[in-house]
C-alpha positions as CSV (number, residue, x, y, z in Angstrom):
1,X,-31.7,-42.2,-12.7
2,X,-31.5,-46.0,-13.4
3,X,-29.0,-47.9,-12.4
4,X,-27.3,-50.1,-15.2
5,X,-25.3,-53.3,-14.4
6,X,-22.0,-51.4,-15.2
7,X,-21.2,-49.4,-12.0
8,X,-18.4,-47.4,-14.3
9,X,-21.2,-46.7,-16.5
10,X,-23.6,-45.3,-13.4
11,X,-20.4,-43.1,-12.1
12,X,-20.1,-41.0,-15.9
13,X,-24.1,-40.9,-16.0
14,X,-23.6,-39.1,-12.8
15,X,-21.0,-36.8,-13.5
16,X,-21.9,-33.2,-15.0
17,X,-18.4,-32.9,-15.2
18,X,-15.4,-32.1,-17.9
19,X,-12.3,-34.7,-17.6
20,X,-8.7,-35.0,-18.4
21,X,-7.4,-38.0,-20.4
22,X,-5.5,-38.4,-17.0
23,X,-8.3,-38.5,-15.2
24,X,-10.5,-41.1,-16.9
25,X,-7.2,-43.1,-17.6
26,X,-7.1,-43.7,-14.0
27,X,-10.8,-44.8,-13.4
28,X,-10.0,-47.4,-16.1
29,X,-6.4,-48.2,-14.1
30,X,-4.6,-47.2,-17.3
31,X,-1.9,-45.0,-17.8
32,X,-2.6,-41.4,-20.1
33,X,-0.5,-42.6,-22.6
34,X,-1.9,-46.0,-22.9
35,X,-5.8,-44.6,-23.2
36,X,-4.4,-42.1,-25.7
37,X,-3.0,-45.1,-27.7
38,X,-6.3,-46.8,-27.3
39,X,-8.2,-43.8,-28.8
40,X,-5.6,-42.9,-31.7
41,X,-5.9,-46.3,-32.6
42,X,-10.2,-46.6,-32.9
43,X,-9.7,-43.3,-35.1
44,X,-10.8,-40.8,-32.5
45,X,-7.9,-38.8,-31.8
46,X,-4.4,-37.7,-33.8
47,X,-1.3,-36.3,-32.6
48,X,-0.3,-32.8,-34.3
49,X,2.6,-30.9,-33.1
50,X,3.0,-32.4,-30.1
51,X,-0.9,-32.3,-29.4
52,X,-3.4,-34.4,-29.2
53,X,-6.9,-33.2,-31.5
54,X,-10.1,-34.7,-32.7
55,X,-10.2,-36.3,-36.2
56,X,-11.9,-34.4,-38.1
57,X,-14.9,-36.9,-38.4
58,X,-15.6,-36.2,-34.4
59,X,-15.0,-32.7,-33.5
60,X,-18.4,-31.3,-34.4
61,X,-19.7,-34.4,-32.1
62,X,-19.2,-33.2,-28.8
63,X,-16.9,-35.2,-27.1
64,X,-14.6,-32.7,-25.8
65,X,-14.0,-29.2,-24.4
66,X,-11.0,-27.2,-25.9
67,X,-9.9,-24.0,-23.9
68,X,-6.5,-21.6,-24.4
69,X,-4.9,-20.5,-21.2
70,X,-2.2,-17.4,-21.2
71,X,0.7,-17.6,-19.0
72,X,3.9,-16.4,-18.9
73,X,7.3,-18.0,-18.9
74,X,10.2,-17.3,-16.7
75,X,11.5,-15.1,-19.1
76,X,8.8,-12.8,-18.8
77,X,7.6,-14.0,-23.0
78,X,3.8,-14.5,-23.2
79,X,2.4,-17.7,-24.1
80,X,-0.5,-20.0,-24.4
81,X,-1.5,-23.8,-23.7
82,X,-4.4,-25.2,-24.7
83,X,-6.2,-28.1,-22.5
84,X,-8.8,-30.9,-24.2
85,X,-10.9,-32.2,-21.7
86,X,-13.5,-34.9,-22.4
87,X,-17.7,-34.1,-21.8
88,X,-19.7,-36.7,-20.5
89,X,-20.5,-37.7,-23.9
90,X,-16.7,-38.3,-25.1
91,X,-16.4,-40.2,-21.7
92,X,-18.8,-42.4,-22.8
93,X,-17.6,-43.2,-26.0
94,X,-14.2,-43.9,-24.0
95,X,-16.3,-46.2,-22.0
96,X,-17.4,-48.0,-25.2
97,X,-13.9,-48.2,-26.7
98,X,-12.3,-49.5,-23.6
99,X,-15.7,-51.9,-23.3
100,X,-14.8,-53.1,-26.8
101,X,-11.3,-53.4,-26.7
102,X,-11.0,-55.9,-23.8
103,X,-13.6,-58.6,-24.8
C-alpha cells in the first residue's frame, strides 16, 4: 500500500472495518454530536424520528452499513434498534468533509 502524507488517511486505507459515528468522532478529537452536525450540515445525513439516515442522494453510494437488532425490554415487550455504521468508503468521505471544513 502507499503511504500518503496524511497519516489519518493511511489508518482508514488500512482499516477493513465498519465504524460508529462515535468511533471516528474520536479519531478526529470531536465529540458524536459535533461530527453529526458536521455531516447534516454538508447534506450527507438527516435526523428522522430521533435517527440519524442517509439523504436520499447518498444511500445507494455506500457509505454506510444499516443493521436491526431485537432485544427485549425490562418489561419483557420485544423491540428493535437499528445501528448505522460507516464503511471505509463513508469514512473517507468523513475524512474529506472534516479535511474541508477546517481550511
Amino acid at each position: 500500500m502507499k503511504m500518503s502524507k496524511d497519516p489519518q488517511l493511511d489508518h482508514i486505507m488500512a482499516s477493513t472495518q465498519t465504524m460508529t459515528t462515535t468511533a471516528i468522532a474520536r479519531e478526529y478529537g470531536m465529540t458524536a454530536r459535533k461530527l453529526n452536525q458536521l455531516l447534516e450540515s454538508a447534506g450527507i445525513q438527516r435526523k428522522v424520528n430521533k435517527h440519524w439516515e442517509l439523504c436520499t442522494a447518498h444511500q445507494k453510494r455506500g457509505l454506510v452499513t444499516i443493521n436491526e437488532y431485537p432485544f427485549m425490554h425490562t418489561n419483557g415487550q420485544l423491540d428493535t434498534t437499528i445501528t448505522m455504521k460507516w464503511t471505509q468508503i463513508g469514512r473517507l468521505l468523513i475524512h474529506d468533509i472534516i479535511h474541508n471544513h477546517s481550511h
